[in-house]
DRENLUMDO-497913 format. One line per field, with one value per residue (C-alpha): residue number from 1; residue in three letters; x, y, z. Coordinates in steps of 0.05 Angstrom, whole numbers. Layout:
REM residues N
nr = c(NUM,...)
rest = c(Ala,...)
x = c(X,...)
y = c(Y,...)
z = c(Z,...)
***
This chain:
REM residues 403
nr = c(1,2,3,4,5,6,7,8,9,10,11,12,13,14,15,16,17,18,19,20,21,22,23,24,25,26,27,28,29,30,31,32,33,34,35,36,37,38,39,40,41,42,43,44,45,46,47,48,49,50,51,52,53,54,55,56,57,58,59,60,61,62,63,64,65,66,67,68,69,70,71,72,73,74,75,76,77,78,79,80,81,82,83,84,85,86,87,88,89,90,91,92,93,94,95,96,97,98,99,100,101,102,103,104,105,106,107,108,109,110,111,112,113,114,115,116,117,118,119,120,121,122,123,124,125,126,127,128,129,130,131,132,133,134,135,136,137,138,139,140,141,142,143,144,145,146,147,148,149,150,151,152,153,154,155,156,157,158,159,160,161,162,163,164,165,166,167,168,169,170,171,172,173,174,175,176,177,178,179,180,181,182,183,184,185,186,187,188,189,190,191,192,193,194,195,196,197,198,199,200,201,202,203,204,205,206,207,208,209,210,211,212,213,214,215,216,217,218,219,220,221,222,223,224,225,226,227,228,229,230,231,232,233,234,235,236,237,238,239,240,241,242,243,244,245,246,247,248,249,250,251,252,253,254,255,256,257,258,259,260,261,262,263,264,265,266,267,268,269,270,271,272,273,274,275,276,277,278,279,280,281,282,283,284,285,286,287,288,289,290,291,292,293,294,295,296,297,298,299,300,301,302,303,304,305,306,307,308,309,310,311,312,313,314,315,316,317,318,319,320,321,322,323,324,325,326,327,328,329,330,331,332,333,334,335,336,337,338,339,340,341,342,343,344,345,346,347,348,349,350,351,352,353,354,355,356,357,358,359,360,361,362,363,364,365,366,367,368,369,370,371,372,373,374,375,376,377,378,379,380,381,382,383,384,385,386,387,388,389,390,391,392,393,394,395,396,397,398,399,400,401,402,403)
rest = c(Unk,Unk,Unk,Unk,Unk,Unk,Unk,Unk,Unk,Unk,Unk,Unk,Unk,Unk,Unk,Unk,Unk,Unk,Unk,Unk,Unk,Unk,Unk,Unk,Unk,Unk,Unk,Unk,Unk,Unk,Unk,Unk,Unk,Unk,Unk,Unk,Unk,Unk,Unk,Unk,Unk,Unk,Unk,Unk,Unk,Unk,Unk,Unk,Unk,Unk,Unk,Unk,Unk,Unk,Unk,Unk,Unk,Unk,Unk,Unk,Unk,Unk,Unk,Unk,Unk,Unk,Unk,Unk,Unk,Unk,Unk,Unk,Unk,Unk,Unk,Unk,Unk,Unk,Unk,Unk,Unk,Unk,Unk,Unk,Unk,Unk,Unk,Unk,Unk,Unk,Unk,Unk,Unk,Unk,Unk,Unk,Unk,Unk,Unk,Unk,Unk,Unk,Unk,Unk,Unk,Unk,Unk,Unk,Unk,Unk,Unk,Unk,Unk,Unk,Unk,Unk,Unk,Unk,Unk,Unk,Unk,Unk,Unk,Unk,Unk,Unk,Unk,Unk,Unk,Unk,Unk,Unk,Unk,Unk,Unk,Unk,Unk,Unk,Unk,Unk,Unk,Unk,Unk,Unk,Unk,Unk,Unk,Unk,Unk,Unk,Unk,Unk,Unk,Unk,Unk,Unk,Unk,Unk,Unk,Unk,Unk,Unk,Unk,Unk,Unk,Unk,Unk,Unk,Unk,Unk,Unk,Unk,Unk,Unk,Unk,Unk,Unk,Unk,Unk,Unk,Unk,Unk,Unk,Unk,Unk,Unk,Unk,Unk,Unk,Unk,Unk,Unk,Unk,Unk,Unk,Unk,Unk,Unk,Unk,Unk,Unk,Unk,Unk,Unk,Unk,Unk,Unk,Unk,Unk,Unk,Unk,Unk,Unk,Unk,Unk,Unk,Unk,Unk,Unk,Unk,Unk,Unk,Unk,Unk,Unk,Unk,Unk,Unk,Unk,Unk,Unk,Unk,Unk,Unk,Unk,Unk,Unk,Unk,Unk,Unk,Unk,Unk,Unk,Unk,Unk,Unk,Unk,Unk,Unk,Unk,Unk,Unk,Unk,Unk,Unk,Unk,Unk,Unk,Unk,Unk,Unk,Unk,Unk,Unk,Unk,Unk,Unk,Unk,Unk,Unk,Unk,Unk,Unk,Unk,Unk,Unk,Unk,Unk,Unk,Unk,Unk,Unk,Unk,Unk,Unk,Unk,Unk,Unk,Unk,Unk,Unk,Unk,Unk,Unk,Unk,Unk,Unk,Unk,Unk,Unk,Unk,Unk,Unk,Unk,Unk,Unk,Unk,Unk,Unk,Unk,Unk,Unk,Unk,Unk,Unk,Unk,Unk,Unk,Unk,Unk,Unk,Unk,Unk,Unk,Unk,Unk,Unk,Unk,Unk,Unk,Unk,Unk,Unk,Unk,Unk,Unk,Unk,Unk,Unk,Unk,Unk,Unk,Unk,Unk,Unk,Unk,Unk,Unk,Unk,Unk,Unk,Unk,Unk,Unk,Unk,Unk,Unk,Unk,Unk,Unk,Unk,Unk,Unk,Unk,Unk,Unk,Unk,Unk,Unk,Unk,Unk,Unk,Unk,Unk,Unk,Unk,Unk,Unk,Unk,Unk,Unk,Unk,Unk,Unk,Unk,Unk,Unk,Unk,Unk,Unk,Unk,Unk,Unk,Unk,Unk,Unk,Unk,Unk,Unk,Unk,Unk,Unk,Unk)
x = c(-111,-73,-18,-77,-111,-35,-38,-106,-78,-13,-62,-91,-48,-12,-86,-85,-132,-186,-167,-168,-139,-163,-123,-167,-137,-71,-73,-100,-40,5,-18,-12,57,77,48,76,142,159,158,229,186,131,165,201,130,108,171,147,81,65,64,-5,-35,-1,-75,-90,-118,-47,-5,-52,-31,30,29,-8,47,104,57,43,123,125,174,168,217,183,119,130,171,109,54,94,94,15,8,43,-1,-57,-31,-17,-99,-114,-70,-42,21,50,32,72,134,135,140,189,233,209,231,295,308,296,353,303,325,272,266,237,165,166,208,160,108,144,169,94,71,122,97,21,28,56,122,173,231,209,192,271,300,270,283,358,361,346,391,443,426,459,410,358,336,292,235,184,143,184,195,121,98,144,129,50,67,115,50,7,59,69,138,133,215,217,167,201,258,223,182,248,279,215,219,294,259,209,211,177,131,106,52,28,89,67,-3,19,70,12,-29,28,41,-31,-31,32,-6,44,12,59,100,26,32,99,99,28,66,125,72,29,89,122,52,12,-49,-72,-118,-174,-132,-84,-142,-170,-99,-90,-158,-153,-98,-114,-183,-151,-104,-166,-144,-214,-207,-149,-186,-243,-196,-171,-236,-260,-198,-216,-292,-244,-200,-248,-262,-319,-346,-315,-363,-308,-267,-335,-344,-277,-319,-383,-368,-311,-381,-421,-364,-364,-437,-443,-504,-532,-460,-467,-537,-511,-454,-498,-544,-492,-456,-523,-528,-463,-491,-457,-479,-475,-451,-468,-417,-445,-510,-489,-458,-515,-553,-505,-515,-592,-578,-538,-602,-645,-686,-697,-742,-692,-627,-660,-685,-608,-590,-637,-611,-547,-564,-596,-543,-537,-476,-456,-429,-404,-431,-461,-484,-426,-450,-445,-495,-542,-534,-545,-613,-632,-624,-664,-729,-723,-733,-787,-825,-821,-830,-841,-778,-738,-764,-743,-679,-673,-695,-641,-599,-624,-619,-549,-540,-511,-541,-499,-429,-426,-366,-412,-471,-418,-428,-497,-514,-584,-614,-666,-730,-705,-680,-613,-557,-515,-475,-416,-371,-346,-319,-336,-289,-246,-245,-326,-329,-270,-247,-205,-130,-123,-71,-13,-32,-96,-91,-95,-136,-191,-194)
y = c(-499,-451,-441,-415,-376,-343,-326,-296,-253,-230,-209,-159,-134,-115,-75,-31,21,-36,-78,-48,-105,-114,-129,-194,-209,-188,-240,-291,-273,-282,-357,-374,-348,-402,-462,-433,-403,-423,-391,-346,-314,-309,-265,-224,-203,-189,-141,-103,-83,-15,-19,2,-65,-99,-118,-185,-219,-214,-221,-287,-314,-311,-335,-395,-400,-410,-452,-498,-511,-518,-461,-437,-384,-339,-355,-329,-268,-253,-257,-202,-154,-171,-147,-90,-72,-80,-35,21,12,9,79,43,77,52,-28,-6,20,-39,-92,-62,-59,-137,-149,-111,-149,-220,-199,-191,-142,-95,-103,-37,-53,-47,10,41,25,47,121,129,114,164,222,210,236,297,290,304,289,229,216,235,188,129,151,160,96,64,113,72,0,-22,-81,-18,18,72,72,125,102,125,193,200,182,226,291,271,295,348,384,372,395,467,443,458,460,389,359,387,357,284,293,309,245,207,229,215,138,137,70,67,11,35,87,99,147,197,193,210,259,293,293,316,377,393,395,441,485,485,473,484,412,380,408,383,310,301,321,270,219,221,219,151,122,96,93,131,93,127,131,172,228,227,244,308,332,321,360,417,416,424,472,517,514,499,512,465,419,421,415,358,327,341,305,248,238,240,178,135,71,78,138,128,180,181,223,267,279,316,367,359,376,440,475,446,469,544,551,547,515,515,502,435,423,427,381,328,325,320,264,226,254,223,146,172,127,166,134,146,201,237,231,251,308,341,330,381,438,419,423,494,521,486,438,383,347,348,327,281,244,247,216,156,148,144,84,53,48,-19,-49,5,-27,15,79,130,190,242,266,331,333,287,345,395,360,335,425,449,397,396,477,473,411,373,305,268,293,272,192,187,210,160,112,122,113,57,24,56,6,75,51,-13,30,49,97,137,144,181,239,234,225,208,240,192,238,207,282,281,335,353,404,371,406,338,297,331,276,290,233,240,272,237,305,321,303,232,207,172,108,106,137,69,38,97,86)
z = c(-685,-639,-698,-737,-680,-668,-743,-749,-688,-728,-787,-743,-710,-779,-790,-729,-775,-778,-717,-647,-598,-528,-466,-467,-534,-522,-463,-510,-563,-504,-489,-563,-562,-513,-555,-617,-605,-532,-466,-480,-537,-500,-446,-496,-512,-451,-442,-501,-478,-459,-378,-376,-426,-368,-327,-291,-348,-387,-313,-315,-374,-370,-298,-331,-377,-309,-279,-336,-338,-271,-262,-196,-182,-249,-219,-148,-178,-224,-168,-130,-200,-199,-125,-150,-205,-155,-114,-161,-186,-115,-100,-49,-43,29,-6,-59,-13,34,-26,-58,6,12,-57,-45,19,-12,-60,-117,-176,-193,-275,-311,-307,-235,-232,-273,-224,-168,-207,-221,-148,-121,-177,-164,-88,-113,-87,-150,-113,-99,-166,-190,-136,-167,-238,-212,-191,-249,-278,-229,-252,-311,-326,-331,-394,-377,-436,-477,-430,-364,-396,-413,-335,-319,-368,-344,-272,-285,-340,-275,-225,-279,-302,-366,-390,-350,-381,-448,-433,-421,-491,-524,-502,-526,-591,-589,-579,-635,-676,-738,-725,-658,-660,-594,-574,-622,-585,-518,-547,-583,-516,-477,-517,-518,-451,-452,-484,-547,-614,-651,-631,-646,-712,-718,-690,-727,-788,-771,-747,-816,-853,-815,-829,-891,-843,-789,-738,-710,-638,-681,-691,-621,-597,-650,-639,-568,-551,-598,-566,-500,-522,-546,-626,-645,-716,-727,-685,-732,-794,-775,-753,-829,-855,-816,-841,-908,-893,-830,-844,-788,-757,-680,-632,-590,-643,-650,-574,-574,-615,-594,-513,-532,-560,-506,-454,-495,-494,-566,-562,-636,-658,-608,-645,-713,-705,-675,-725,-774,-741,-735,-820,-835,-803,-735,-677,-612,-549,-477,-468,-536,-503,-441,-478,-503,-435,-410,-461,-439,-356,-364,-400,-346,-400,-350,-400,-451,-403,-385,-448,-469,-410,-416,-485,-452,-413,-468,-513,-543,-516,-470,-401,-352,-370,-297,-310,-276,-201,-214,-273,-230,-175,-223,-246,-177,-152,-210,-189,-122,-128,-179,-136,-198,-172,-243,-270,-209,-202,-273,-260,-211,-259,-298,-243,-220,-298,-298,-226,-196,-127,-121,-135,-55,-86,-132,-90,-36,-89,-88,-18,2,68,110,66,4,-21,-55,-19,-76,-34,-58,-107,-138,-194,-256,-282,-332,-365,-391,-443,-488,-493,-435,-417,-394,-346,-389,-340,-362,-441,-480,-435,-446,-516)
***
């Protein structure tokens, strides 16, 4: 049974433009190696994942794997590479510091997934320097093999740090790296030169990328669009958007958003309008951030009413999980009915909260602060994320998980 289940896997994963694996089912995959193929294989694919698959569910499995064969030394080794991880999610950078000097201490060699942890710990407090000691220590150990993905943690923080000719000089070595059968490289060297600013290496690494590929997934387009959204080219942006309805197997929102929120963000309202009604035309089913999309085009012309029947479609999205409506459009609404007195438009905004279970993330309600009357003070400037409206640059960390 498992030699079929590991089969059925393999024929997906050879579909990337139909299939879109999961961490969950990469963890699965990774527990059917082992019965199939043994634990050696299993390992050598765990080394081959990008660092950022690498969540609890897969560290689990293959902890299952050690502890199944009773192999202690792997097991203990892995549990410190899973505090690690935790760590890094948790921004925990001091964690991070203290069990690497453990590790060091105990005699234990560092292996490139936890150097990459470490390299992207030292960049995320800012401190570049930092950052280049680790990377030239790994540069020092022989075992180590600094990968795409190194270079692209590192380009990330030089873009956000304004070091553009460094983070050049990282994207150049990526590309040195491409393998034909890997895709996601070209992804985050699309996004990274988007964020550069430099359309003309999208141009030219979507050109190489379409031409190493029979197929390009729907990820593929998200990444183009993305970063020539970002890099204000709106009209190859929506070029490339057109030759995508020509090729999709499934209209992804996500690819539409990209669109959808540059208008939104541009004030082009009836451009906005358009292009949603022809996404719904073309058997486009919006998702909470489409929805929560076109709320916003509604709250910067002060249509409560209307933000606010996008938003509950938002949260009623079949399927939709995790979806809050961002804090600082929930200000923005909460200001506007507060000054008009408008006391049925604000309980059903807190309806939607409260179906959106915004008051039991103690986190998010810190943005939205209630005072002891029950009215909201949105004096805080905050978190209009980034990461909302699937147009916007996404950390390298975080870039496949997003998707």
């Amino acid at each position: 049974m498992k030699k079929i289940l590991y089969d059925v896997y393999e024929w997906m994963n050879n579909r990337p433009e139909r299939f879109r694996t999961t961490t969950s089912d990469t963890a699965i995959q990774l527990d059917l190696i082992s019965n199939v193929h043994g634990i050696s294989t299993a390992y050598q694919y765990f080394q081959k994942l990008l660092d950022n698959l690498k969540d609890n569910r897969i560290y689990g499995s293959l902890l299952n794997v050690y502890v199944q064969a009773k192999m202690r030394e792997k097991a203990e080794t892995l549990m410190d590479k899973m505090m690690m991880a935790l760590y890094k999610d948790l921004k925990d950078q001091e964690k991070i510091e203290s069990l690497i000097s453990e590790m060091t201490e105990k005699k234990v060699s560092l292996d490139l997934y936890t150097y990459n942890i470490w390299l992207t710990s030292r960049g995320s407090q800012g401190s570049l320097e930092k950052m280049e000691e680790v990377f030239q220590l790994m540069e020092l150990n022989k075992s180590i093999n600094p990968n795409w993905s190194t270079f692209s943690t590192m380009a990330s923080m030089y873009v956000k740090s304004g070091q553009i000719k460094k983070a050049d000089d990282c994207l150049k070595i990526i590309e040195g790296r491409l393998k034909s059968r890997d895709r996601l490289p070209y992804h985050y060297l699309i996004s990274l030169y988007g964020s550069t600013g430099n359309t003309e290496e999208v141009y030219r690494i979507w050109k190489i990328y379409k031409a190493s590929f029979v197929n390009i997934p729907n990820l593929g387009y998200h990444a183009v669009i993305s970063a020539l959204v970002r890099a204000d080219d709106i009209n190859g942006a929506e070029k490339i958007y057109d030759e995508w309805l020509s090729v999709k197997s499934i209209y992804d929102p996500r690819v539409g958003n990209l669109i959808l929120s540059f208008y939104v963000r541009n004030g082009l309202s009836e451009k906005a309008e358009s292009f949603f009604e022809q996404m719904i035309g073309i058997g486009g089913k919006p998702n909470s951030m489409t929805w929560e999309i076109m709320s916003e085009d509604h709250i910067r012309n002060m249509r409560v009413s209307e933000a606010l029947s996008c938003l509950k479609s938002a949260v009623s999205v079949e399927g939709q999980k995790n979806w809050k409506p961002k804090p600082v459009n929930v200000c923005s609404i909460l200001k506007t009915v507060e000054e008009r007195g408008d006391v049925v438009s604000k309980e059903a905004l807190l309806g939607i909260l409260r179906q959106a279970d915004c008051y039991d993330d103690a986190a998010y309600m810190t943005y939205i602060p209630l005072l002891g009357s029950g009215t909201f003070a949105c004096g805080v400037s905050g978190v209009e994320s980034d990461e909302g409206d699937d147009g916007n640059f996404v950390p390298v960390d975080r870039f496949e998980e997003k998707l």
